[in-house]
BALUMKOL-606907 format. One line per field, with one value per atom (N, C-alpha, C, O): residue number from 1; residue in one letter; atom name; x, y, z. Coordinates in nm, 3 decimals. Layout:
<recs>
kolnu: NUM, ...
drenba: A, ...
marke: CA, ...
x: X, ...
y: Y, ...
z: Z, ...
</recs>
This chain:
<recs>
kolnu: 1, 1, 1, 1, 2, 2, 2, 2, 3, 3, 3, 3, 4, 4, 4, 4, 5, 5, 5, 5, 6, 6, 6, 6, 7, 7, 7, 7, 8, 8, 8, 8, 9, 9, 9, 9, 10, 10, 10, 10, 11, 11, 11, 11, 12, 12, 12, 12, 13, 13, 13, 13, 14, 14, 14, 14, 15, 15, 15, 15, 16, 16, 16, 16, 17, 17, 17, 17, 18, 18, 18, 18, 19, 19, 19, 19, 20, 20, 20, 20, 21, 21, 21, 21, 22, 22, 22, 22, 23, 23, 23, 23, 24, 24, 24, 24, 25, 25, 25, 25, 26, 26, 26, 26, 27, 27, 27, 27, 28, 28, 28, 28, 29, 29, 29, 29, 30, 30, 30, 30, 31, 31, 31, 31, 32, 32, 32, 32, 33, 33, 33, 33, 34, 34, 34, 34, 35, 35, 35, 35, 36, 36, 36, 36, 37, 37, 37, 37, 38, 38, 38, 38, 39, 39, 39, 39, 40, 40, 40, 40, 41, 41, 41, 41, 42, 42, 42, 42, 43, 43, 43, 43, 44, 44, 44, 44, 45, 45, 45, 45, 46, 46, 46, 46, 47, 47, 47, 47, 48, 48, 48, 48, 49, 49, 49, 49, 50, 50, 50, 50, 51, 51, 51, 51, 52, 52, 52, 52, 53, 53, 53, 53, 54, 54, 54, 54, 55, 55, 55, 55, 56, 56, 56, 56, 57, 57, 57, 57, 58, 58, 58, 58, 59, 59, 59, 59, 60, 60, 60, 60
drenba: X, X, X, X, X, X, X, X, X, X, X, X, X, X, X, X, X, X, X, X, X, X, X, X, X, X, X, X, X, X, X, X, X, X, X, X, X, X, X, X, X, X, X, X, X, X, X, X, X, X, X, X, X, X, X, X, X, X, X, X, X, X, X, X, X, X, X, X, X, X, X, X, X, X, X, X, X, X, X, X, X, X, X, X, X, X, X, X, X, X, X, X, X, X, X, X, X, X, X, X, X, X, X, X, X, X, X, X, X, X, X, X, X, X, X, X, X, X, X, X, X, X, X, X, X, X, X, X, X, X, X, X, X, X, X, X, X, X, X, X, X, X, X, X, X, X, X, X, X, X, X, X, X, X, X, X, X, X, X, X, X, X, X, X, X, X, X, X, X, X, X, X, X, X, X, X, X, X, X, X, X, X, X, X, X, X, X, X, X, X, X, X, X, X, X, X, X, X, X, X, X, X, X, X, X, X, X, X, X, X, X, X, X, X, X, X, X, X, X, X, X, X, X, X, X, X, X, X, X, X, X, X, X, X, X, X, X, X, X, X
marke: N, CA, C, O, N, CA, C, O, N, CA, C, O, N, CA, C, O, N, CA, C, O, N, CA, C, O, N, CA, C, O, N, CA, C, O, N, CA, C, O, N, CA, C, O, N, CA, C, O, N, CA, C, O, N, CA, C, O, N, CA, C, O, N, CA, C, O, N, CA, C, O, N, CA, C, O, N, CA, C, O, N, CA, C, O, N, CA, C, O, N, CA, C, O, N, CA, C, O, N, CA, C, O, N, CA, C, O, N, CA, C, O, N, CA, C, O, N, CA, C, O, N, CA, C, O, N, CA, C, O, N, CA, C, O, N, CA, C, O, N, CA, C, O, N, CA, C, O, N, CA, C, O, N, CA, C, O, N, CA, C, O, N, CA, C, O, N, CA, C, O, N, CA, C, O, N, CA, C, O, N, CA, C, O, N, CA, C, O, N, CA, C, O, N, CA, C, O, N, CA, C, O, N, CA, C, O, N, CA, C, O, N, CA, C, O, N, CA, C, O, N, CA, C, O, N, CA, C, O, N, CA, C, O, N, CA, C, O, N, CA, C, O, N, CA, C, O, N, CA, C, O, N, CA, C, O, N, CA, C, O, N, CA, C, O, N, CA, C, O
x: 0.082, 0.000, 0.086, 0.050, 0.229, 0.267, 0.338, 0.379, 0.374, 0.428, 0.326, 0.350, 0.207, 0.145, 0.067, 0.027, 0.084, 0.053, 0.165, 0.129, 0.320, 0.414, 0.365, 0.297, 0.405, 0.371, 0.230, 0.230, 0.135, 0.040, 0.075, 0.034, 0.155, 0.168, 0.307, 0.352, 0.332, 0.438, 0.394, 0.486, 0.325, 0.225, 0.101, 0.052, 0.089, -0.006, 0.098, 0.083, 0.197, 0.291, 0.335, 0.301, 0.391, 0.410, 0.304, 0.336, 0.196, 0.101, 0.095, 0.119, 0.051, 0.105, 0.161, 0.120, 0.298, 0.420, 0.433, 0.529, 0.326, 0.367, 0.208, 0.198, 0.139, -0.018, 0.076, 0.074, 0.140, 0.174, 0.319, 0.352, 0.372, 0.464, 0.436, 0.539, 0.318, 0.250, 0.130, 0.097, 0.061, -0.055, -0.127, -0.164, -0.149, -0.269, -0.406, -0.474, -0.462, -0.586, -0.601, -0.709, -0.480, -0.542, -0.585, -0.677, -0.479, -0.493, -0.642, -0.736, -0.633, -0.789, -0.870, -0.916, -0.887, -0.983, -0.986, -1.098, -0.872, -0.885, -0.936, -0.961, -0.946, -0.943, -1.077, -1.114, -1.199, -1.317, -1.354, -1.468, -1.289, -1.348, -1.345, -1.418, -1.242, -1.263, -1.136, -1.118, -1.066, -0.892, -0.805, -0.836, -0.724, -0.559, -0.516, -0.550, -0.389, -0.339, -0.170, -0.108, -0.119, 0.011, 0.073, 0.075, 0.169, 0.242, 0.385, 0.438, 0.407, 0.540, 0.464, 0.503, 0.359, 0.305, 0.224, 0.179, 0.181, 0.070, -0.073, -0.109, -0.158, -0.244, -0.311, -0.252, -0.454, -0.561, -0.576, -0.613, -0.556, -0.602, -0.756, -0.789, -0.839, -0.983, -1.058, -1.164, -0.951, -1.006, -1.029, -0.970, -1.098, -1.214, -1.323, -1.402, -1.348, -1.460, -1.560, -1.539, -1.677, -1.724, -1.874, -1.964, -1.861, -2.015, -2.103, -2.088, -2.279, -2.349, -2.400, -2.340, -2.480, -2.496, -2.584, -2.669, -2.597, -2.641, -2.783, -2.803, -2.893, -3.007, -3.021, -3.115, -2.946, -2.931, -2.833, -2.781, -2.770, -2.693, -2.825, -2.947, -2.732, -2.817, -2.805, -2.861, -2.702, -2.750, -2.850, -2.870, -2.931, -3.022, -3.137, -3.251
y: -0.119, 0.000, 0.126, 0.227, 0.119, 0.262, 0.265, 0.379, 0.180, 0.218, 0.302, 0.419, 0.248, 0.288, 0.477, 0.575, 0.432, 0.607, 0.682, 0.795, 0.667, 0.748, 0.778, 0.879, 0.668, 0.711, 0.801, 0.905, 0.757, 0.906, 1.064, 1.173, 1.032, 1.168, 1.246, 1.361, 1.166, 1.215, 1.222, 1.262, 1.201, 1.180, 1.333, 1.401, 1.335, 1.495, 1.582, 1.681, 1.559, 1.681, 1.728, 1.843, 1.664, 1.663, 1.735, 1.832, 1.687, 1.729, 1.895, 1.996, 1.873, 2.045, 2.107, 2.172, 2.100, 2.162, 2.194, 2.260, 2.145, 2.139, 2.222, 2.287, 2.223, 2.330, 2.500, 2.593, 2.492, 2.593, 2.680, 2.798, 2.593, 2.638, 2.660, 2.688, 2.658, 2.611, 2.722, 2.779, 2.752, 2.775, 2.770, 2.863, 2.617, 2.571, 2.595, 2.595, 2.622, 2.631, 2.750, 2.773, 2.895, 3.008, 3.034, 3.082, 2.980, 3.004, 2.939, 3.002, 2.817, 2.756, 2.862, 2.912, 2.900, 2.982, 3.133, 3.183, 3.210, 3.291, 3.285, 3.388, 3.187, 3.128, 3.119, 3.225, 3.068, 3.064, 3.237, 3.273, 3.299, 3.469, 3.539, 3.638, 3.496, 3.532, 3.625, 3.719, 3.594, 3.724, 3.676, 3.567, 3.704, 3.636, 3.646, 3.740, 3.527, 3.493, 3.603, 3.597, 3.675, 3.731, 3.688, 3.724, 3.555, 3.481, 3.587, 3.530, 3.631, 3.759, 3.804, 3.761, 3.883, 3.951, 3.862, 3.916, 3.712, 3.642, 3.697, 3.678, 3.771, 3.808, 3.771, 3.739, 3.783, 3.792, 3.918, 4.022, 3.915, 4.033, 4.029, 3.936, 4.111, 4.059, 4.175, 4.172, 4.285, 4.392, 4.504, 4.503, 4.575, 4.717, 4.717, 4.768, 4.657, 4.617, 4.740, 4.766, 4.808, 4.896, 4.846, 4.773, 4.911, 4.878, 4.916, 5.029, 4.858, 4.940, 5.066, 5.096, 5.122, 5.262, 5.259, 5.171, 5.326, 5.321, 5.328, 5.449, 5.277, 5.347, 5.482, 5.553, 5.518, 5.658, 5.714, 5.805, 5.702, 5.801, 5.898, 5.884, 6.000, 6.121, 6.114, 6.190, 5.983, 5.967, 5.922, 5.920, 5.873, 5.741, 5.860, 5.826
z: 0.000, 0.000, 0.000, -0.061, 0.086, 0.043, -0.055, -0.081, -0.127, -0.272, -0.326, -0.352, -0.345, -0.471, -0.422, -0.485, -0.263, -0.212, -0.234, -0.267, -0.230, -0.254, -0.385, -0.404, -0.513, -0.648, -0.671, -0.736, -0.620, -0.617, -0.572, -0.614, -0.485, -0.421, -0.521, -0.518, -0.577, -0.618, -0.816, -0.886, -0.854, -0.948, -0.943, -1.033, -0.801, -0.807, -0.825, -0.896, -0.771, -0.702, -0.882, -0.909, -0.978, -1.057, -1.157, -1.226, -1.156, -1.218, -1.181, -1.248, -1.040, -1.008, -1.068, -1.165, -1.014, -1.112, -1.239, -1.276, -1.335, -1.463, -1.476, -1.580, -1.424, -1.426, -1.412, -1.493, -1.300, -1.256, -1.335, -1.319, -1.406, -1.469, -1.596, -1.658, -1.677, -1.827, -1.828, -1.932, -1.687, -1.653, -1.767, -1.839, -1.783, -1.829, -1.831, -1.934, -1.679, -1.644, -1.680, -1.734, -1.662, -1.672, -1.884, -1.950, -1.905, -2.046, -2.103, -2.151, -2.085, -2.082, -2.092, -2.194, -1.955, -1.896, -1.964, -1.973, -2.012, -2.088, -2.236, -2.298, -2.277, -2.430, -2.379, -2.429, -2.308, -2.248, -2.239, -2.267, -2.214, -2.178, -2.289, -2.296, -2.421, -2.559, -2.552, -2.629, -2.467, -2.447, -2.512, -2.559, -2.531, -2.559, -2.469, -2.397, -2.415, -2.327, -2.325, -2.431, -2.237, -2.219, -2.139, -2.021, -2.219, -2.147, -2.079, -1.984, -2.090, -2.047, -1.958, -1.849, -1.946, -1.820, -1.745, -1.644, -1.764, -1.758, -1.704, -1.588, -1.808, -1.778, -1.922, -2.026, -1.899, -1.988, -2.077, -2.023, -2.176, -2.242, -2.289, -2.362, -2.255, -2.300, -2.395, -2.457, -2.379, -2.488, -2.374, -2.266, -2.403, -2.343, -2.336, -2.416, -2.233, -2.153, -2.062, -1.944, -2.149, -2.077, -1.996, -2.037, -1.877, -1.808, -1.836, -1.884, -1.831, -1.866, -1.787, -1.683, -1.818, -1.783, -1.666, -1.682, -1.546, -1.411, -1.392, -1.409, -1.367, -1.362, -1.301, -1.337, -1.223, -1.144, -1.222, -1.157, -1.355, -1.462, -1.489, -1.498, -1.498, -1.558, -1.747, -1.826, -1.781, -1.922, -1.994, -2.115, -1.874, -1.871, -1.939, -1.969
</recs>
């Protein structure tokens, strides 16, 4: 039994490491929001994103 628990633990740990160094999930997840991914700054680029207008705007 602890063989096969070391090799798990060491099997996540890995998996980790390679999420976190790749960031996989975030890119995923940006490619889902419709951004391009900026691997140099690692951020989402998603464009110019404006809110809509307030019901209490006096543009309204």
């Amino acid at each position: 039994m602890f063989p096969s628990a070391l090799l798990l633990t060491v099997l996540l740990a890995a998996l980790l490491v390679w999420l976190w160094r790749t960031d996989a999930v975030l890119v995923h997840k940006c490619g889902n929001a419709g951004g391009t991914w900026d691997a140099d700054a690692r951020i989402c680029d998603v464009g110019t994103l404006t809110a809509p207008a307030s019901p209490a705007s006096p543009d309204r």
